[in-house]
KOLDOVEX-984916 format. One line per field, with one value per atom (N, C-alpha, C): residue in three letters; x, y, z; atom name. Coordinates in steps of 0.05 Angstrom, whole numbers. Layout:
REM KOLDOVEX-984916
resn	(ALA | ...)
X	(X | ...)
Y	(Y | ...)
Z	(Z | ...)
name	(CA | ...)
REM end
This chain:
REM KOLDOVEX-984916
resn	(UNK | UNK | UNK | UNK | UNK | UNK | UNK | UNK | UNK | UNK | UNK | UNK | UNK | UNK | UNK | UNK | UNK | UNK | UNK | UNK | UNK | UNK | UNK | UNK | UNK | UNK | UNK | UNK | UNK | UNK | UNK | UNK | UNK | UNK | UNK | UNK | UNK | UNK | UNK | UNK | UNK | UNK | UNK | UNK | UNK | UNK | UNK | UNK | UNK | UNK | UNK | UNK | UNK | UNK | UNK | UNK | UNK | UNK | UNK | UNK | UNK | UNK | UNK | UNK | UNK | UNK | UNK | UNK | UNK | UNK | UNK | UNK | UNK | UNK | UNK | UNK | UNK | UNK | UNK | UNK | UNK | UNK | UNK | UNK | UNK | UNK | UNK | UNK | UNK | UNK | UNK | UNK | UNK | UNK | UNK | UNK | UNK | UNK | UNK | UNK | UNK | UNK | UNK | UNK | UNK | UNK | UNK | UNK | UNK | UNK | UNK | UNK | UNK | UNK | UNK | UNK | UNK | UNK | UNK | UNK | UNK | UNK | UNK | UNK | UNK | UNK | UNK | UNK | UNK | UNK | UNK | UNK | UNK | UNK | UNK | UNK | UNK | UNK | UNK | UNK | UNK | UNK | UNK | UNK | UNK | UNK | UNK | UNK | UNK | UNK | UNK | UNK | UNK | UNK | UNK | UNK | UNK | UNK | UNK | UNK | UNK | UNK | UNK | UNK | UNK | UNK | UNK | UNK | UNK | UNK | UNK | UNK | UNK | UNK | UNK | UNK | UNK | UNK | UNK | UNK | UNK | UNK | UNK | UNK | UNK | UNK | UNK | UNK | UNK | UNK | UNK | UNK | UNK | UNK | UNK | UNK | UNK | UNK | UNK | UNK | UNK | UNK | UNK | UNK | UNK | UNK | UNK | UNK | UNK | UNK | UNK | UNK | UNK | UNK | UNK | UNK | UNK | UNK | UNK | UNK | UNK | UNK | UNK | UNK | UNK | UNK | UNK | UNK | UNK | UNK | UNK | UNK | UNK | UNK | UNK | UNK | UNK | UNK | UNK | UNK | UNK | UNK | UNK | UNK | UNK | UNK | UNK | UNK | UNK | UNK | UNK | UNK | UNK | UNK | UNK | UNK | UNK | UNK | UNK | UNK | UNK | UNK | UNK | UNK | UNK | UNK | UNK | UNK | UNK | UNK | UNK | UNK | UNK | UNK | UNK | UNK)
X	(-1260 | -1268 | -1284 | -1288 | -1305 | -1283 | -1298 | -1288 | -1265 | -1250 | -1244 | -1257 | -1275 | -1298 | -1281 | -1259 | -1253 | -1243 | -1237 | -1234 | -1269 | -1286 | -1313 | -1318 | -1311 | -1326 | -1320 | -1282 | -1267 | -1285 | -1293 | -1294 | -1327 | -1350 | -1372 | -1360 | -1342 | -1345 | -1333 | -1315 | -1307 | -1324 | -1349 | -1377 | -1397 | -1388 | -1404 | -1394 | -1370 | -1355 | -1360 | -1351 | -1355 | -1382 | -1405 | -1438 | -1436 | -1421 | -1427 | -1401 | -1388 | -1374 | -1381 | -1401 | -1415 | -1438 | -1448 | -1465 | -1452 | -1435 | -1417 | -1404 | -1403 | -1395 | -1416 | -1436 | -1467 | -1467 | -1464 | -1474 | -1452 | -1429 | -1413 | -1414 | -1425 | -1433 | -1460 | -1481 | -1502 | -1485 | -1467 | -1456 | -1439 | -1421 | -1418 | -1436 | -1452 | -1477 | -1489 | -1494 | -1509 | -1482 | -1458 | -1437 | -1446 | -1442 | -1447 | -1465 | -1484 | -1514 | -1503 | -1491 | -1493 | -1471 | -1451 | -1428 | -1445 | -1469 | -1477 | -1487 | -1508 | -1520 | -1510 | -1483 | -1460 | -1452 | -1447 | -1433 | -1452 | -1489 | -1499 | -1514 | -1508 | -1508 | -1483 | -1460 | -1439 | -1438 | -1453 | -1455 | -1482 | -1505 | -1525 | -1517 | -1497 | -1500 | -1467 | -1457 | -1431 | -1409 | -1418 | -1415 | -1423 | -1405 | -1426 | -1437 | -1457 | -1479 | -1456 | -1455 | -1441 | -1447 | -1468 | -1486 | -1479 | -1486 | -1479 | -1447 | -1432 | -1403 | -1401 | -1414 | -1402 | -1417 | -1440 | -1454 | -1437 | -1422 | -1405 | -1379 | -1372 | -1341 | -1358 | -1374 | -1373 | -1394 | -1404 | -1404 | -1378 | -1360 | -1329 | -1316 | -1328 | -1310 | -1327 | -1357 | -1367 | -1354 | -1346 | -1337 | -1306 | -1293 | -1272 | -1276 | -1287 | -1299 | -1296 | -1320 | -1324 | -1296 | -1291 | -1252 | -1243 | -1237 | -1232 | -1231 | -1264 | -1274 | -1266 | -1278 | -1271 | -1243 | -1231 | -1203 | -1188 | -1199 | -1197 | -1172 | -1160 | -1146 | -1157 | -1194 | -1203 | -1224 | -1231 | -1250 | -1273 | -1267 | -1293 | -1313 | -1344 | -1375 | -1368 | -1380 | -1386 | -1414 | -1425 | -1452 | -1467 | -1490 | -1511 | -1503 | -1470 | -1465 | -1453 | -1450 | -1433 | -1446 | -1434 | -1453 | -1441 | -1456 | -1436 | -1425 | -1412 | -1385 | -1394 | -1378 | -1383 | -1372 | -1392 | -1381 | -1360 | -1360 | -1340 | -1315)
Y	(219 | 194 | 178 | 149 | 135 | 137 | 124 | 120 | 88 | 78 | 51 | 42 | 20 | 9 | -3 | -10 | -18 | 2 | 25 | 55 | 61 | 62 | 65 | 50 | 26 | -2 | 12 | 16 | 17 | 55 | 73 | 98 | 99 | 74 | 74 | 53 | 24 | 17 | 34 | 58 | 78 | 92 | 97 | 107 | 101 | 70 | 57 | 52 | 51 | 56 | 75 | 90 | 119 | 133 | 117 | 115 | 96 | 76 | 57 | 67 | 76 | 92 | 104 | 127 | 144 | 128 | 109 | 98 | 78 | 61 | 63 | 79 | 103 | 116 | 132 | 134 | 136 | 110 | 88 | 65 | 64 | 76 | 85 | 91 | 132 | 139 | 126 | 117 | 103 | 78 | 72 | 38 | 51 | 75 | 88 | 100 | 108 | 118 | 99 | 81 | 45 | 29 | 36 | 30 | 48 | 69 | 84 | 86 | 76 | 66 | 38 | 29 | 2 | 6 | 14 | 23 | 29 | 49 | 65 | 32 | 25 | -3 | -15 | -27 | -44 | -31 | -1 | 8 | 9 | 3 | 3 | -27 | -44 | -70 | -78 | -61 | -63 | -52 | -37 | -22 | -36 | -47 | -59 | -92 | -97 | -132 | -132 | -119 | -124 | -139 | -147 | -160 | -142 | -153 | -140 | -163 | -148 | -170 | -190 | -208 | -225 | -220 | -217 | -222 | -189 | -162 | -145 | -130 | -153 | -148 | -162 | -188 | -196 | -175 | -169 | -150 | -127 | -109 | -89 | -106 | -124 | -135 | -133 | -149 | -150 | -126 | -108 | -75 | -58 | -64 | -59 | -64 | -96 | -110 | -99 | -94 | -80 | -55 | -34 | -11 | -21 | -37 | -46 | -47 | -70 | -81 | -47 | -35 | -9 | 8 | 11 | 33 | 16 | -12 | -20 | -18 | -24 | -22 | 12 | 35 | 63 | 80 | 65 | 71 | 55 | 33 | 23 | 2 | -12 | -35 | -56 | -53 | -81 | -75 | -97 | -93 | -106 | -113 | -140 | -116 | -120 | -97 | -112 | -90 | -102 | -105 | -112 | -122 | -98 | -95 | -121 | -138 | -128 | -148 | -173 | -171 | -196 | -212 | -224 | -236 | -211 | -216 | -195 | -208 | -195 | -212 | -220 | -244 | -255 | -241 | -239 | -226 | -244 | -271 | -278 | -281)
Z	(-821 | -832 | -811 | -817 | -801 | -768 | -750 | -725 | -716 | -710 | -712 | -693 | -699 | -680 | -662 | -657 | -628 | -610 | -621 | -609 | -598 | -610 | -607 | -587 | -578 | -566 | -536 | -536 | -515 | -496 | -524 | -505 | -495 | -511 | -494 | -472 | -469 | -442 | -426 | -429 | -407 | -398 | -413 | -408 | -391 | -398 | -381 | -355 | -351 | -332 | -313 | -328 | -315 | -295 | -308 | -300 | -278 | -284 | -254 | -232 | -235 | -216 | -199 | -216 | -199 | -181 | -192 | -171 | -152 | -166 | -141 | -124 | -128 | -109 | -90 | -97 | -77 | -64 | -74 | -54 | -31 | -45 | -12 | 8 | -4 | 15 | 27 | 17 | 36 | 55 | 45 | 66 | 87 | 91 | 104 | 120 | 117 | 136 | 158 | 136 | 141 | 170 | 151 | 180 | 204 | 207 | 225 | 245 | 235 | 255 | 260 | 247 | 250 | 283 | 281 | 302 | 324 | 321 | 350 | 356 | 335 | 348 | 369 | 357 | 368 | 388 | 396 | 421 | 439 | 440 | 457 | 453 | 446 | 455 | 474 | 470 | 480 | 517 | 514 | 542 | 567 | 543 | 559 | 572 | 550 | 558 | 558 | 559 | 564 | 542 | 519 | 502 | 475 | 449 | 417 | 406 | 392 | 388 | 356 | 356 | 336 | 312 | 310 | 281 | 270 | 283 | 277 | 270 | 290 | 281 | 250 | 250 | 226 | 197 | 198 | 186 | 182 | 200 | 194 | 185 | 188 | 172 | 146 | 131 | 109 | 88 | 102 | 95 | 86 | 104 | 97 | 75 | 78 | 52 | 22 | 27 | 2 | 7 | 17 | 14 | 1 | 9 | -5 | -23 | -39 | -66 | -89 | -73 | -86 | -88 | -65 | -76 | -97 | -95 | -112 | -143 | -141 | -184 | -183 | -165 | -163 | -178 | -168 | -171 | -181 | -201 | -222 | -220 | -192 | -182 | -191 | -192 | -199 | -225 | -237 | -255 | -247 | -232 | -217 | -200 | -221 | -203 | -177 | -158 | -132 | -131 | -105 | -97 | -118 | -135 | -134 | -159 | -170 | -197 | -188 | -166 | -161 | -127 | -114 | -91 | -69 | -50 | -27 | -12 | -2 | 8 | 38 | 50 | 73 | 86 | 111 | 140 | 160 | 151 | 175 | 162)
name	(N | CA | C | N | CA | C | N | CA | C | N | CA | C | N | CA | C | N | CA | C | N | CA | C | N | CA | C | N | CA | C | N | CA | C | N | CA | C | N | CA | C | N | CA | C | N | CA | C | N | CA | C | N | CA | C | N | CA | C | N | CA | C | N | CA | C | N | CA | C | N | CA | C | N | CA | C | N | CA | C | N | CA | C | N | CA | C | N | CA | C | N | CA | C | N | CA | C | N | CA | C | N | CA | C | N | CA | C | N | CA | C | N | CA | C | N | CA | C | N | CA | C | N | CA | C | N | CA | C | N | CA | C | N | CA | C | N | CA | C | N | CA | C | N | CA | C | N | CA | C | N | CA | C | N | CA | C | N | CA | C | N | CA | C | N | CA | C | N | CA | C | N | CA | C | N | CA | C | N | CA | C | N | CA | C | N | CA | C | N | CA | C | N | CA | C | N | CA | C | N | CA | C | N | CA | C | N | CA | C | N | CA | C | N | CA | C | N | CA | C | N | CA | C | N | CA | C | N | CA | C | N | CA | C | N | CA | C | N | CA | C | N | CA | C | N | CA | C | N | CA | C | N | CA | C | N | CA | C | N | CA | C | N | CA | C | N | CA | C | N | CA | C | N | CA | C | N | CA | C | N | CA | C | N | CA | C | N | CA | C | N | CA | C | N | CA | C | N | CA | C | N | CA | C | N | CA | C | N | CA | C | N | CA | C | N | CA | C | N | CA | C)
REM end
């Protein structure tokens, strides 16, 4: 027989779900990468001036907190998109 349209509603938003998952979970791996350069950065600002550069620390805190964001909606703790549906999150 017909389908019950709120059965229907619920298995395309799991669809849709499911589609932004996967791209959230590429924008992972790219912010993981993006950390990683960002680290060498920081360990040789660290070695020339004796100090890390501020701005880059706070830049890798809130890279983190989008990789958070993302396990998050991922593994389905949160329902809340991360960055670019929502603002990104502060570094300090």
């Amino acid at each position: 027989m017909n389908e019950d349209p709120v059965t229907g509603l619920a298995k395309r938003n799991i669809w849709l779900r499911g589609l932004l998952m996967i791209l959230m979970a590429l924008a992972y791996q790219l912010a993981g990468t993006v950390l990683f350069f960002t680290a060498v950065i920081q360990f040789v600002f660290a070695l020339v001036s004796d100090a890390p550069n501020l701005r880059l620390a706070a830049f890798g805190r809130s890279l983190g907190r989008f990789q958070s964001q993302i396990a998050d909606f991922v593994s389905f703790f949160s329902e809340d998109l991360p960055f670019p549906f929502a603002d990104w999150p502060p570094g300090a």
